[in-house]
N, C-alpha and C positions, 0 to 999 in steps of 0.2 A: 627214815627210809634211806635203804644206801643207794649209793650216786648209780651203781652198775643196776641197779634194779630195777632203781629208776628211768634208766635207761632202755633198758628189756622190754620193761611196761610202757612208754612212750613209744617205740620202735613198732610194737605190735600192735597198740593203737592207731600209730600211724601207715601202717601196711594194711592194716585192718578198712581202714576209710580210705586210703587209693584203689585196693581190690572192690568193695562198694563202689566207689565214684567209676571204675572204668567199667562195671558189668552196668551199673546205671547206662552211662553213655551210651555202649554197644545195644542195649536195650532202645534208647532213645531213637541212635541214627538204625536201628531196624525198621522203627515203625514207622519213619519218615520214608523210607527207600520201600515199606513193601508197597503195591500196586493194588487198591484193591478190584471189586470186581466190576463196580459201576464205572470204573477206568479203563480198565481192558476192554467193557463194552462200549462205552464212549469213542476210544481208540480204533477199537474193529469199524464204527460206525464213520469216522472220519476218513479210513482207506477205502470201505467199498461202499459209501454212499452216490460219491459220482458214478458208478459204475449201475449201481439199483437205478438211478435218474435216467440215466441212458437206455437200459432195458428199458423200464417204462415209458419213455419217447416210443422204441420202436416195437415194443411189443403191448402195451398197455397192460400191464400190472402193475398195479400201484407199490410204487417205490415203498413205503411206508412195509410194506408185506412182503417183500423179499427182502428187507434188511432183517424186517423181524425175524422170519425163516431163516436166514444164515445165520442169524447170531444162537439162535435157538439148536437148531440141527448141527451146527459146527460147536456148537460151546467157544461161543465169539472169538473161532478161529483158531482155539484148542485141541479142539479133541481130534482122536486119533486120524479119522476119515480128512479130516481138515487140513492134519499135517502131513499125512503118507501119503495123501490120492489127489488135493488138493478139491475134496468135495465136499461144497461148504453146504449141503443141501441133503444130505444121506438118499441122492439118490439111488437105487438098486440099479443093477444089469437088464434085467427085463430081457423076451428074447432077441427083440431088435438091434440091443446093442452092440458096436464094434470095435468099439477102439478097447481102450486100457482098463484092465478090471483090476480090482484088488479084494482080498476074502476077511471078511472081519462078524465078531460077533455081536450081533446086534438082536433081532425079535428069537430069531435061530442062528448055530452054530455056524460058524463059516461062510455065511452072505454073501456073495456076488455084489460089489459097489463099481460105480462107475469110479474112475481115476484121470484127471485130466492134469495137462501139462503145466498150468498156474490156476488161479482160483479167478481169474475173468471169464477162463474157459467153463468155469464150474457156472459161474453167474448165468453164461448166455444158455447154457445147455437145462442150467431149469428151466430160463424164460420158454424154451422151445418143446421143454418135458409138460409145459404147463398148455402152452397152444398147442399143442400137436395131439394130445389126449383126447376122447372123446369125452372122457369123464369128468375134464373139467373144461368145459366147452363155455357149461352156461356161466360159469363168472364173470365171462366176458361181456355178457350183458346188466352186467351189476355196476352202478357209478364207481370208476377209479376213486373217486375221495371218501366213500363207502366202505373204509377198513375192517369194520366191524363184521358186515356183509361177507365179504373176502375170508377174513377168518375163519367163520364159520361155513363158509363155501369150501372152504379147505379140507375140514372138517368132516364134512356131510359128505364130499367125494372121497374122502377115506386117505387122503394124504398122508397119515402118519395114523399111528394105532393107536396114541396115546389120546384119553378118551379127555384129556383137558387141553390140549393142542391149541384150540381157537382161544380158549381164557388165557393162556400162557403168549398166542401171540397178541391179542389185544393190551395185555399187559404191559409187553417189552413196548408196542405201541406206544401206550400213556405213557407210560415211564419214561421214554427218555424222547417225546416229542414227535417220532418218527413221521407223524402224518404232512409234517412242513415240508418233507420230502415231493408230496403228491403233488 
């Protein structure tokens, strides 16, 4: 074989395995940096869990069910309403409301959502969407450590249209502990 050939042949071998070795790498330190989703909700849970504990001090809702609720309704602090209106609870407008709206699509085109100034503001203004209803009156005589209860109380008062709501919060429940909250 001649020496220049040789050369050629080894050169491209050898560019051949550094191009492999760095798309490996880039490969490697991606999957190390992406986040998955049990993380982002672990992380939502460590910002607004003091805040769920405190409503439930002063409002008795079981902490455990309003984190489940925000992480569920917000797409753990994702989705659209979470980031634009800071409403971690897809409350609507209703016609009581006065402050800040914002219009988004959700069951129907262009929806009326409430919009508040940070997401504490969002937390307290469920607590108070929740006691101030008549529709959901009677949960309040359901034991706070009774998450299952709650759920399904949720549910039956027609909180949300989605006809698995309670199984979706009892879930985020078990899954990531929530009820230590109560």
């Amino acid at each position: 074989m001649d020496v220049n050939k040789f050369i050629k042949f080894f050169s491209l071998i050898l560019i051949s395995l550094i191009t492999f070795s760095c798309g490996t790498i880039n490969r490697i330190n991606q999957s190390n940096t992406s986040i998955t989703i049990d993380q982002k909700i672990e992380r939502y849970i460590k910002l607004y869990a003091p805040i769920a504990k405190k409503q439930m001090k002063v409002y008795k809702i079981p902490a455990s069910i309003t984190m489940a609720q925000g992480i569920l309704e917000s797409g753990y602090g994702e989705a659209t309403l979470a980031k634009k209106a800071n409403n971690h609870f897809g409350i609507k407008c209703h016609k009581d409301w006065k402050g800040k709206k914002i219009y988004h699509d959700d069951d129907e085109e262009n929806e009326c959502f409430r919009s508040y100034r940070n997401p504490v503001k969002s937390y307290k203004d469920h607590s108070l969407f929740l006691v101030n209803r008549d529709r959901y009156r009677f949960l309040f005589d359901i034991n706070k450590k009774d998450y299952k209860a709650w759920a399904e109380g949720l549910k039956k008062a027609g909180y949300a249209t989605d006809p698995e709501y309670s199984i979706k919060l009892i879930s985020l429940i078990e899954r990531f502990s929530l009820s230590q909250l109560d």
